[in-house]
C-alpha positions as CSV (number, residue, x, y, z in Angstrom):
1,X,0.0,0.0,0.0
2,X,2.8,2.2,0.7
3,X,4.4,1.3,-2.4
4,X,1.3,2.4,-4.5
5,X,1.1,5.7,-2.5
6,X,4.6,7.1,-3.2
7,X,3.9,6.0,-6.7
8,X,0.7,8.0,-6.9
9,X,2.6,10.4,-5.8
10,X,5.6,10.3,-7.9
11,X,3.2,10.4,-10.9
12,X,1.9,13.6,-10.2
13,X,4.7,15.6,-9.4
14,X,5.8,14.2,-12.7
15,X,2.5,15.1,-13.8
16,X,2.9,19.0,-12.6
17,X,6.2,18.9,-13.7
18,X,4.9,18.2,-17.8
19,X,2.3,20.7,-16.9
20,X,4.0,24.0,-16.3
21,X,6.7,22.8,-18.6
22,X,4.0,22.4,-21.2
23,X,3.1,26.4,-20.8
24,X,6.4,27.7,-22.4
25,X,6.5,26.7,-26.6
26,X,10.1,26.8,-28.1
27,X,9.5,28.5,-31.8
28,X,11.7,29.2,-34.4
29,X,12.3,32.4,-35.8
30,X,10.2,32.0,-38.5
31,X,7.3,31.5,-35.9
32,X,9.0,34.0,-34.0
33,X,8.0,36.3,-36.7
34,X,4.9,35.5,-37.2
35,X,3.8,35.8,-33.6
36,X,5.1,39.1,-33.9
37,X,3.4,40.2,-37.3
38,X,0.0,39.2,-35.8
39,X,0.5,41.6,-32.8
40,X,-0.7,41.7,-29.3
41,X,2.6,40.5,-28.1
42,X,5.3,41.8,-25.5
43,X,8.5,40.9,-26.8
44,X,11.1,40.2,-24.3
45,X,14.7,40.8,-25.0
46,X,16.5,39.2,-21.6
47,X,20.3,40.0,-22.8
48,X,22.6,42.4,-21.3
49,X,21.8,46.5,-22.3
50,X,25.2,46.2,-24.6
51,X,23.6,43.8,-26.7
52,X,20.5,45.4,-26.8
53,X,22.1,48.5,-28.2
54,X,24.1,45.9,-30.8
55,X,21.1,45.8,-32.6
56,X,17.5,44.3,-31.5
57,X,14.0,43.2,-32.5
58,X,12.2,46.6,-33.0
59,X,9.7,47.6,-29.9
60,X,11.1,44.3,-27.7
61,X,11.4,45.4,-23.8
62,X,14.5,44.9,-22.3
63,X,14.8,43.1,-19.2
64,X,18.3,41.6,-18.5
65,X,18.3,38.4,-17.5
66,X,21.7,38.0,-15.4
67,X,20.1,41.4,-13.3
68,X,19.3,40.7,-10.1
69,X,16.5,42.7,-10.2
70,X,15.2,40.6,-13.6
71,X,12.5,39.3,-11.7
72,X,10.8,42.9,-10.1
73,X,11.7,44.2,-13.9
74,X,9.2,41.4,-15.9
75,X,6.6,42.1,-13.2
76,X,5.3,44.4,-15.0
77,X,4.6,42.5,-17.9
78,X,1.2,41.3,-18.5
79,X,0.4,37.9,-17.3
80,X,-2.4,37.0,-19.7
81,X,-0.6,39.1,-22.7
82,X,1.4,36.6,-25.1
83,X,5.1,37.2,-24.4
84,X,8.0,35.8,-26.9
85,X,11.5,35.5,-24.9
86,X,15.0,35.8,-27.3
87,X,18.7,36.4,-26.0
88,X,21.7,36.0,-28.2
89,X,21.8,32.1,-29.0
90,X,18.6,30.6,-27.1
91,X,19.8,29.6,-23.6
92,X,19.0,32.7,-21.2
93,X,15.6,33.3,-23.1
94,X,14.7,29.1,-22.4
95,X,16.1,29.6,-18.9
96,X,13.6,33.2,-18.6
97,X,10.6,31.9,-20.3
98,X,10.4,28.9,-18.0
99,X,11.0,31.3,-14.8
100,X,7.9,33.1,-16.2
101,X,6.0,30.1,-16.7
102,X,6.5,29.5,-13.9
103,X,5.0,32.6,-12.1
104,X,2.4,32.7,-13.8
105,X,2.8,33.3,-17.7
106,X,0.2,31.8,-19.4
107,X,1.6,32.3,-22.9
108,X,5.2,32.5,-23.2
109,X,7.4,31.4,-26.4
110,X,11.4,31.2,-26.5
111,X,12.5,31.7,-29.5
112,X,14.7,28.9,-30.5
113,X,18.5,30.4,-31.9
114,X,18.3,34.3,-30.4
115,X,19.4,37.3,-32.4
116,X,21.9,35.1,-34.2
117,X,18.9,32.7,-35.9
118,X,16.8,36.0,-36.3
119,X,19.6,37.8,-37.9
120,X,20.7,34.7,-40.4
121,X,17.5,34.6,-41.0
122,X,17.6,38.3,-43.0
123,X,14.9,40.0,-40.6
124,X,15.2,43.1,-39.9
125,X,17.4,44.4,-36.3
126,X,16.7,47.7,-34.4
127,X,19.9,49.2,-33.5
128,X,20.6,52.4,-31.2
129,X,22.9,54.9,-31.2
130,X,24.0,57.1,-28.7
131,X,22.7,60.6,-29.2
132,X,20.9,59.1,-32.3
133,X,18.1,57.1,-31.0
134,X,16.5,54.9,-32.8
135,X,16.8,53.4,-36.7
């Protein structure tokens, strides 16, 4: 009886596990794109502000992802409002979205590859410069 109790048990913490894992989609940037063509989306840049200002998805919010205030800075983000996640290659926008996830995101895409995929991928990058704003 035991037995069949810490399995019950097992199985739904694997269970909740799949579920909030389940709430964060990995697109590429062709999805990436999309998403952001049909609109209503916050999108999340999570690198550091230097390689924001290297050039950048056009109106994505910065939120730095190694800050320690990352967390009090995506607060203010929407919780019901689809949100795509990128960084430089992929691994601090996975890392991000599933934080988000799991405080409460309902919608949250990483997209797969960063500003590298996105910028191989001949869309257009946002850049600022200082005393020049945006172009």
């Amino acid at each position: 009886m035991i037995r069949i109790a810490i399995a019950l048990v097992f199985l739904a913490t694997m269970f909740s596990c799949t579920m909030s894992a389940q709430q964060v989609k990995d697109v590429d940037v062709k999805a990436a794109k999309a998403i952001i063509d049909k609109g209503g989306v916050t999108i999340l840049d999570v690198r550091t502000p230097a390689e924001y200002q290297a050039g950048h998805i056009a109106e994505s919010v910065l939120a730095n992802y190694n800050d320690p205030a990352f967390e009090s800075m995506i607060a203010k983000i929407d919780k019901n409002k689809p949100v795509l996640v990128y960084c430089a290659a992929g691994g601090r926008s996975s890392r991000a979205a599933k934080l988000m996830s799991e405080k409460g995101w309902k919608n949250v895409s990483n997209m797969l590859g960063g500003m590298g995929a996105w910028g191989k991928a001949g869309y257009v990058v946002d850049f600022f410069e200082e005393g020049k704003g945006k172009k």
